[in-house]
C-alpha positions in Angstrom: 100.2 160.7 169.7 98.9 161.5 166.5 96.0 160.9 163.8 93.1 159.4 164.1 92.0 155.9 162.2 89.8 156.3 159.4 88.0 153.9 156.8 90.0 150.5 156.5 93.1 152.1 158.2 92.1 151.7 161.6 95.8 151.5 162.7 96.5 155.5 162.1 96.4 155.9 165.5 98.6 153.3 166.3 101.0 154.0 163.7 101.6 157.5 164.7 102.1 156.8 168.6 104.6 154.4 167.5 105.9 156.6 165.6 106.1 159.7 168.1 107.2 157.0 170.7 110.0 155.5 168.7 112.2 158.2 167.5 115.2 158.2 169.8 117.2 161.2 170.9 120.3 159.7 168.7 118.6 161.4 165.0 120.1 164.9 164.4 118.4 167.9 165.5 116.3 169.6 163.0 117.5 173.1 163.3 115.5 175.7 160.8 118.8 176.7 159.3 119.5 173.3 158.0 115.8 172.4 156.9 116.2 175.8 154.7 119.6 175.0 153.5 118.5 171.7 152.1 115.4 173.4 150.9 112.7 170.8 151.7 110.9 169.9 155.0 110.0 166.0 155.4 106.3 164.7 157.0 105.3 161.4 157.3 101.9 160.3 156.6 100.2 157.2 156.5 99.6 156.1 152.5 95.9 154.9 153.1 94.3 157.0 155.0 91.8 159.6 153.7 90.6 162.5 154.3 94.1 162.3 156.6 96.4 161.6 154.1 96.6 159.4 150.9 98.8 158.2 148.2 96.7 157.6 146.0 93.9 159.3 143.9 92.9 162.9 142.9 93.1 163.7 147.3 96.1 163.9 148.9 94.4 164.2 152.6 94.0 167.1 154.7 97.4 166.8 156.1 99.1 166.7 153.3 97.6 169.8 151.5 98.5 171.6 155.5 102.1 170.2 155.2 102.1 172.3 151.9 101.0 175.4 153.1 103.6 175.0 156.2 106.3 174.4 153.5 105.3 177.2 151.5 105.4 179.2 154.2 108.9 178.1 155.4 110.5 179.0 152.2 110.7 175.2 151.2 109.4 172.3 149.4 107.7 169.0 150.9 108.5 165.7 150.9 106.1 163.5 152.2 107.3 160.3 153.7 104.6 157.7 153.3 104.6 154.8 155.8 102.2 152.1 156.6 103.2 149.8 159.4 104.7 150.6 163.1 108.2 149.6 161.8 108.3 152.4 159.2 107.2 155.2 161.6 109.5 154.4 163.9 112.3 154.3 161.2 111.1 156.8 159.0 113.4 159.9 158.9 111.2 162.7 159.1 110.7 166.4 160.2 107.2 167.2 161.1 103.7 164.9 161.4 100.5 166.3 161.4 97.7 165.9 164.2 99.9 165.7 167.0 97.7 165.4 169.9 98.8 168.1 172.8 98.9 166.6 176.1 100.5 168.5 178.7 100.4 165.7 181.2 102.5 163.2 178.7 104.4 165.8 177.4 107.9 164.7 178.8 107.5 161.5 177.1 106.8 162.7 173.8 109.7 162.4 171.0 108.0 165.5 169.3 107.6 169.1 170.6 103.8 170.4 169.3 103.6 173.6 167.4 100.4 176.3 168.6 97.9 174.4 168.0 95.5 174.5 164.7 92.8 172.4 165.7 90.3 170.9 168.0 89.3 167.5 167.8 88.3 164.7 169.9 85.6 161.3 170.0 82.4 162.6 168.0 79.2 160.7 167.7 77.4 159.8 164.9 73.9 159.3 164.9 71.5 158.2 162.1 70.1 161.6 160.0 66.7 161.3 161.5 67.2 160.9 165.1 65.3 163.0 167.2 67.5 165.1 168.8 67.7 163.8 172.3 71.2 162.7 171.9 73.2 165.5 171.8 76.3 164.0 174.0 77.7 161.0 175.5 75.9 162.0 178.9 72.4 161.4 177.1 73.2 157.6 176.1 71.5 155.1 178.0 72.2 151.6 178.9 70.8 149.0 176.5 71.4 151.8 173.5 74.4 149.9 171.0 77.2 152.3 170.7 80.0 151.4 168.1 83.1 151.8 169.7 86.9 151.4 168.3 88.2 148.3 170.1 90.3 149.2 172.8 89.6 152.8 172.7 89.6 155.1 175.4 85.6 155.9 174.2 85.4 152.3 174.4 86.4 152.1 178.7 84.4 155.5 179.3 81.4 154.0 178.3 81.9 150.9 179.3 81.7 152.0 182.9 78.5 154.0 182.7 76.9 150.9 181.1 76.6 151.6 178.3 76.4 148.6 175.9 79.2 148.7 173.5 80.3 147.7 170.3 83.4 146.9 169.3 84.6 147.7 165.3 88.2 147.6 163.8 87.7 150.9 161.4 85.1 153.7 161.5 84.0 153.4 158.0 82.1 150.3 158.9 81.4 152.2 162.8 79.1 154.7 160.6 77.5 151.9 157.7 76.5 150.2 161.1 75.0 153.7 162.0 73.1 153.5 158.5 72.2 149.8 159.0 70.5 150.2 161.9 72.9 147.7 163.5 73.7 150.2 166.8 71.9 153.8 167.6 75.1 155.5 167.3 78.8 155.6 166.7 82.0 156.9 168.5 84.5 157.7 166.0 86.2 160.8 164.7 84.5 164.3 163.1 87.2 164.0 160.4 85.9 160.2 159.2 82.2 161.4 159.8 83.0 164.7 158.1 84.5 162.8 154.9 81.8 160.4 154.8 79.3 162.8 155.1 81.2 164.7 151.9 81.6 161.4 149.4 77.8 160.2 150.8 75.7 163.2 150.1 72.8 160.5 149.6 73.7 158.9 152.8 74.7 161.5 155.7 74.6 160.9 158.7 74.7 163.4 162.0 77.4 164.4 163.3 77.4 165.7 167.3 80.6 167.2 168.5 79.7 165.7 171.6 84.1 166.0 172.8 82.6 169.0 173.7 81.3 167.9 177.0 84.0 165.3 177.6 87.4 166.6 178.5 89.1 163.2 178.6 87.8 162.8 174.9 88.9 166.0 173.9 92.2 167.8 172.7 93.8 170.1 170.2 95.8 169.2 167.4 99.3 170.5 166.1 102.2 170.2 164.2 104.6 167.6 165.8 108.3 168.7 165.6 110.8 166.2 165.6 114.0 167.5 167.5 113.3 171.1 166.7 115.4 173.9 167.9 113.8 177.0 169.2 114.7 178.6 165.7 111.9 176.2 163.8 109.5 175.6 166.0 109.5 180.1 166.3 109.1 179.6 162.5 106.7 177.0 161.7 104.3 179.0 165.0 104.4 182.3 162.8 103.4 180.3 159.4 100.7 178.4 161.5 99.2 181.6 162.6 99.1 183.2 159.4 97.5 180.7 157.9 94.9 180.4 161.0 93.9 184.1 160.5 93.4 184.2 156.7 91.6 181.2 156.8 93.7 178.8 154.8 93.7 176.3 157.3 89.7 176.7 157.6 89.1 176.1 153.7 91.1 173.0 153.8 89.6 171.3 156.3 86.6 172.7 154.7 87.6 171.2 151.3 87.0 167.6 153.2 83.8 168.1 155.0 85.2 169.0 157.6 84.5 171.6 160.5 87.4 173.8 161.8 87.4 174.2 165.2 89.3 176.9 167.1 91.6 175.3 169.4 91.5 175.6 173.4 94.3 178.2 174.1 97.0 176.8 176.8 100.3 177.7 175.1 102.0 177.3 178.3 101.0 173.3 178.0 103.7 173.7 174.9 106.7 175.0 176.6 108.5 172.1 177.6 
């Protein structure tokens, strides 16, 4: 499982599960020796999707400019893959995808093997500039407080059952103009999107409470997924990760976006399988 929906791509998510989901065990392995004999490493990222990835425009996406770093550090150029639709990730011949949620307990059913991780992430909530303070989690929401959720999300059912009233939104950009509207009091939705929006909305920021933090189920640390790696690579792209981790390269991008770097939870044994 990887990415997280953002703006009027609210099917990032979606996409990349598919995507980590549908690549079979009949694609080659991607041993490190071949990736540096044909000089290039492949990631696939959704087109539309900023600050995640993009296309488009003067911004490339947090992942992207990562990917590059990871390349350069392998000794080898990128070439970015760009899909849209289920189909495509599930078809696209690629090495590596960014985000890739670690989940020890769905490991084994995982068509990628996770790097270290690089980041910590989860469900943040958004809350309009000059609130009071009194939320500073999803434990202090109330029934009869509006909550934008993601349909279908996990956020979504946890709330849900502590009755809360939710609701529901098919992309976060709209999530946090509802925020700004004065539609709902707050917003479940990603500290990437909020981060971003806070960047290109100086005029209009909102606040942003890493309130994953207290919620374990809505909380988890990102990496590199590995398609088919041998031990080789995934040594490799570990080593390049952690270099760029310590000299802060991976801090200044996600900087570059809005957003906050967070150190990830350490569990490497969660990785080994």
């Amino acid at each position: 499982m990887t990415g997280f929906p953002v703006g009027r791509t609210g099917a990032v998510a979606v996409l990349m599960f598919g995507l980590a989901a549908g690549w079979s065990g009949a694609a080659a392995a991607r041993e490190l020796a071949a990736v540096e004999s044909r000089g290039t490493v492949v990631l696939c990222a959704h087109a539309n999707a900023l600050p995640f990835s993009s296309r488009r425009g003067d911004r490339e996406g947090f992942q992207i400019d990562i990917a590059r770093e990871l390349a350069r550090g392998l000794g080898v150029s990128l070439n970015v893959q760009w899909v849209v639709s289920p189909n495509q990730f599930r078809s696209a011949d690629c090495d590596i995808v960014l985000d890739a949620i670690v989940d020890p307990e769905a490991q084994d059913d995982l068509r990628l093997k996770p790097s270290i991780p690089y980041q910590r992430s989860g469900v943040a909530l958004v809350l309009p500039a000059a609130s009071d303070g009194t939320i500073t989690g999803f434990a202090d929401l109330r029934p009869g407080q509006r909550v934008a959720v993601q349909v279908g999300s996990l956020a979504a059912m946890l709330l849900e059952r502590r009755g809360i009233r939710t609701i529901p939104f098919g992309f976060e950009d709209e999530m946090i103009d509802a925020v700004q509207a004065g539609e709902v009091e707050a917003a479940a939705v990603s500290p990437a999107t909020a981060g971003w929006y806070n960047r290109t909305h100086p005029d209009r920021a909102v606040r942003l409470i890493p309130a994953f933090e207290g919620e374990p189920r809505l909380a988890w640390n990102l990496a590199v997924g590995l398609r088919r790696a041998d031990a080789a690579m995934r040594e490799k792209v570990d080593a390049v990760l952690e270099r760029l981790l310590a000299d802060g390269t991976i801090a200044r991008i996600y900087g570059d976006y809005g957003i906050a770097h967070r150190a990830p939870q350490e569990n490497r044994a969660s990785q080994e399988n």
